[in-house]
Each structure stands twice: as structure tokens, then as C-alpha cells.
C-alpha positions in Angstrom: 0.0 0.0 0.0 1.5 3.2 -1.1 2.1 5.6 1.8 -0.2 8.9 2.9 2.5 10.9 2.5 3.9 9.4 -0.7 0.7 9.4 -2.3 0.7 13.2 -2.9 4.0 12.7 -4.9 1.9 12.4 -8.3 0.5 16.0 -7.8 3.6 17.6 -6.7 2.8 20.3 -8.5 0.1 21.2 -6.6 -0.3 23.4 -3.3 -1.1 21.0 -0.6 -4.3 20.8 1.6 -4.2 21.6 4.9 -5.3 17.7 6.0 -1.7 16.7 4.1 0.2 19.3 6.2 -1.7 17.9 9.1 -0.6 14.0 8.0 2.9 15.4 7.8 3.1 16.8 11.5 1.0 13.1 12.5 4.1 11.1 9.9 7.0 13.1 11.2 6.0 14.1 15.3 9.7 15.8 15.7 8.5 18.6 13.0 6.3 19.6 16.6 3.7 21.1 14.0 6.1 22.4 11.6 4.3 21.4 8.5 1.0 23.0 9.5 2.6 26.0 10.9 4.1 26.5 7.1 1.5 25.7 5.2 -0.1 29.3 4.9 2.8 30.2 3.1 3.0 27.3 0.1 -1.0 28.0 0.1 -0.2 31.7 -0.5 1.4 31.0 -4.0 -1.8 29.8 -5.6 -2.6 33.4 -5.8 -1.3 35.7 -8.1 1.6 37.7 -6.7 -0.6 41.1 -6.3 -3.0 39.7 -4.3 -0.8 37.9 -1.7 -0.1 40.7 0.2 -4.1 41.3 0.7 -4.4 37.2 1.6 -1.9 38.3 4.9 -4.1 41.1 5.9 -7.4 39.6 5.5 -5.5 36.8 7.9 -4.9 39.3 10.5 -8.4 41.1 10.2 -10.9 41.0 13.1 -13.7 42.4 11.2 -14.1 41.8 7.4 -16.7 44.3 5.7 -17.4 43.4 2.2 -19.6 44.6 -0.5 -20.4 42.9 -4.0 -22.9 43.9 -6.8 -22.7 40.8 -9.0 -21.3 37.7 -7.6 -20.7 36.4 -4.3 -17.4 36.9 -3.1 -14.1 34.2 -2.4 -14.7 34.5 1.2 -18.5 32.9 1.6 -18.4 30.7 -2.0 -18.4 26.9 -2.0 -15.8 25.0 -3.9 -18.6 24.4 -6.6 -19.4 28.0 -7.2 -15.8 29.2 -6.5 -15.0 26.3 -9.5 -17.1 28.0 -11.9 -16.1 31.6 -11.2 -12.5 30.8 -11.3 -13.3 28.3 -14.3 -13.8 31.3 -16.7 -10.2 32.7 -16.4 -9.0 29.3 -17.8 -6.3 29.1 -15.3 -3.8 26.7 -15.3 -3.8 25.7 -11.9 -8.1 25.8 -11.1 -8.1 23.3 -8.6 -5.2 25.3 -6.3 -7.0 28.2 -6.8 -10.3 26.7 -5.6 -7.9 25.3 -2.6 -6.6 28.7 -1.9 -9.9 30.2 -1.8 -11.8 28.1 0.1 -9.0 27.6 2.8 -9.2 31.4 3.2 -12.7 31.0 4.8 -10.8 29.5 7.9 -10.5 32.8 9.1 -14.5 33.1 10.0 -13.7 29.5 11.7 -10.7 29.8 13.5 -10.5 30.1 17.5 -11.2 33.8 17.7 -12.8 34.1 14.2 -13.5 37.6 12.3 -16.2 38.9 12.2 -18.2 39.4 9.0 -20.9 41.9 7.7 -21.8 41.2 3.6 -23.9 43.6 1.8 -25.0 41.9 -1.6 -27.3 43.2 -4.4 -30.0 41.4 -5.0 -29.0 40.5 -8.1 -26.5 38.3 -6.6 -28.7 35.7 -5.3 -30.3 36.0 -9.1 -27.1 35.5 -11.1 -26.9 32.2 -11.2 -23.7 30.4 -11.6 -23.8 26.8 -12.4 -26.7 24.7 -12.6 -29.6 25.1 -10.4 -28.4 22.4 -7.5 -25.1 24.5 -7.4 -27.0 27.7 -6.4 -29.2 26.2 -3.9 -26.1 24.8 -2.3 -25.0 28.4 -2.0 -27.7 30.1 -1.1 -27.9 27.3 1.3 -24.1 28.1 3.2 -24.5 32.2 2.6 -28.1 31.3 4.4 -25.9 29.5 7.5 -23.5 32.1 8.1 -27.1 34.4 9.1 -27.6 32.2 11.9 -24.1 33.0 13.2 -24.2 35.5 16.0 -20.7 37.0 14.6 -21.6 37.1 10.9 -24.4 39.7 8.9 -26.1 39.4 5.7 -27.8 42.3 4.1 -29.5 42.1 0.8 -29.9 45.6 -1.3 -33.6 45.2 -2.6 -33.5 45.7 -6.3 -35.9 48.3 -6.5 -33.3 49.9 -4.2 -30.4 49.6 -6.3 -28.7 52.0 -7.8 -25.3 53.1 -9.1 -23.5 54.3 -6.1 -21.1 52.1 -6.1 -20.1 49.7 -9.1 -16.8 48.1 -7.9 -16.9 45.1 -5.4 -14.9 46.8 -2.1 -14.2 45.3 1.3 -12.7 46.9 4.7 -10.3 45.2 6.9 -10.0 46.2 10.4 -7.6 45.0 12.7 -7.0 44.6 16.5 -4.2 47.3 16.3 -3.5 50.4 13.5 -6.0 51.4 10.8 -8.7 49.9 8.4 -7.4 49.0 5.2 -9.4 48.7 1.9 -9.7 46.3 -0.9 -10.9 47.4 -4.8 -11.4 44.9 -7.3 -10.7 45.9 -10.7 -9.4 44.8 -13.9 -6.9 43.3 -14.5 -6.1 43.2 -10.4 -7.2 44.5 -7.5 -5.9 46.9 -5.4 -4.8 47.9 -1.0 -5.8 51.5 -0.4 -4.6 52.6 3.4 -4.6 56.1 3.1 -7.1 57.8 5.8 -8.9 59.6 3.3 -9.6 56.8 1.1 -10.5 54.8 3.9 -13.0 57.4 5.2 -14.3 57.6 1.6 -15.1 53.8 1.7 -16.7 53.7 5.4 -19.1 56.4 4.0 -19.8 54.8 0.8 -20.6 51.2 3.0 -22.6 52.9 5.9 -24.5 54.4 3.3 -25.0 50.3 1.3 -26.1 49.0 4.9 -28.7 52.0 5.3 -29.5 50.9 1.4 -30.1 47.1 2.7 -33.4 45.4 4.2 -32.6 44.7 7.8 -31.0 41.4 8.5 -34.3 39.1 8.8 -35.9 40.5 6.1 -32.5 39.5 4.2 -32.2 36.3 5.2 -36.2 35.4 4.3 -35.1 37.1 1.0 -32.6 34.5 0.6 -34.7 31.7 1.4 -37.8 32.9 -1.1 -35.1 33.4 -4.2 -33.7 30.0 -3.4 -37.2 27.9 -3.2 -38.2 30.7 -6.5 -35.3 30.2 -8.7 -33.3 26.8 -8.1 -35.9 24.4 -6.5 
């Protein structure tokens, strides 16, 4: 029988799950963790190099604010959805990024977890990605992180959308220094830290959560779009 360890030999090219790094510390107990304790950083070059640097922040964040007008975004998407987002890039290396991305949801998980609050158009929940079964699976997990005393969820009516803000944006905060803020664009995203164009972005999201239904009214909304569109 061909060893745990050895097995991963035939994808060596690929960045390792956390359950190997794991086997490796269990394999070799003199590493005293070793292997788990670097696996971060050979997860970290899945990513493309200008959006490593916002991976290491986003690991040290204690509250993640995150807004998206079109898809769901990388940190609530299951591997299924994140599959077929990532799919249409043609990257060479899918199934690492899809690794990456889901692995960087351990941060809501983790002993002392951050804390999330998602505003979403509507027309999130609408778009759908995959086949019908795929959405309701993630409608499903977006609907589980509502029930999460840490985590909120706000949906932006439709009839309440508008153009304020076209660009997917998060916030990071951390336990010490200042907020930081995230831009996706094309081709890459951008780290703004600046106080002024972190104010601009606390403005622009308090304004989004004002925008939003409350957070049970949300969280029904998910439920009726999921039993409307995908059952």
C-alpha cells in the first residue's frame, strides 16, 4: 500500500491541503507542528503575486466588511461555485486556486474568528452560476452564516439599487493600527490605506447597509429566491 504521504508525490505540483500538512506533523511528530505552521505560506502562491499581500491582511483582520454587486465573493463561495467563477479565467492551476480560496474562509472558523458583515445586491442571489443544484447549495451556506451571532447578511432590494457604487470593495480592520481597503478591478485589484480613502469607503458602505433590508428580512429574501429560482 503506497504511503499517505507518498501518495501526494503524483501532484507535486500542486499546493497541498491543509489535511496533508496535518498527516505530515502526525508522519514526522519531531516537526512539533512544523508542517501545518508553514503551510499558509505554500497556500499563499496559488494566488497571483498582487494579491498575496491582501491574503496576509485579511488573515490578520478581526472584522471583514465586504460589498459585491454581482457575484458572491471568495470568502463565503463553496468550492462548486468558486470552480465556476474561477473556471472562466481558464487558469492553469483551477483546482489550487479553488484550494486557496476556500481555505481562506478558515479565518471566519478559527479560535477567535473575524467577524463578517456582507452587503449583496439582490441580483447576486439572481445571477446564477452553475446549474440550479449549485445555487441552492450556495444560497444554502451564505443562508448559514445568518444564523451565526458574529456574521451579517444584508441584501440591497432591487428596487433599491442603484449606481452608487459599481466596484466590489471590502474593509479590513484589525485589532491594532487602521482599516485598510480592498478594490477589485481589472486586471487586479488593489490595497488602499490612506485615511482619506478609507473614510471615503466607510461612508460609501454605511450608506450600502442603510440601502439594505434589515437582516431578517434579508435572510427570508434569501430563502424565497432560493425555493423561487433553483428548487
Amino acid at each position: 500500500m503506497q504511503p499517505v504521504v507518498g501518495g501526494q508525490d503524483r501532484d507535486w505540483e500542486r499546493v497541498p491541503q491543509l489535511s496533508f500538512a496535518e498527516t505530515c506533523d502526525r508522519v514526522f511528530p519531531h516537526s512539533r507542528g512544523r508542517f501545518v505552521r508553514l503551510w499558509p505560506l505554500a497556500l499563499r502562491y496559488a494566488f497571483p503575486p498582487w494579491f498575496r499581500r491582501y491574503v496576509e491582511l485579511e488573515w490578520k483582520a478581526t472584522t471583514v466588511r465586504m460589498f459585491h454587486p454581482q457575484l458572491l465573493p471568495g470568502l463565503v463561495q463553496t468550492p462548486a461555485y468558486a470552480r465556476e467563477v474561477l473556471r472562466a479565467g481558464r487558469p492553469s492551476n483551477l483546482e489550487d486556486l479553488v484550494t486557496a480560496r476556500v481555505e481562506r474562509q478558515r479565518i471566519l472558523t478559527r479560535d477567535q474568528p473575524a467577524r463578517l458583515w456582507l452587503v449583496l445586491n439582490e441580483a447576486v442571489l439572481r445571477h446564477q452560476v452553475g446549474d440550479a443544484a449549485l445555487m441552492r447549495d450556495q444560497l444554502d451556506h451564505l443562508r448559514g452564516l445568518t444564523r451565526i451571532p458574529a456574521h451579517r447578511v444584508q441584501i440591497v432590494p432591487a428596487h433599491k439599487t442603484n449606481n452608487l457604487v459599481a466596484s466590489p470593495f471590502g474593509l479590513l480592520s484589525f485589532r491594532e493600527g487602521g482599516d485598510v481597503v480592498h478594490v477589485d478591478g481589472f486586471p487586479r485589484g488593489y490595497v488602499l490605506a490612506e485615511p482619506g480613502d478609507v473614510a471615503v469607503a466607510q461612508d460609501a458602505y454605511d450608506l450600502l447597509k442603510t440601502m439594505a433590508a434589515p437582516l431578517d428580512e434579508s435572510a427570508q429574501l434569501i430563502d424565497s429566491i432560493s425555493k423561487g429560482c433553483y428548487s
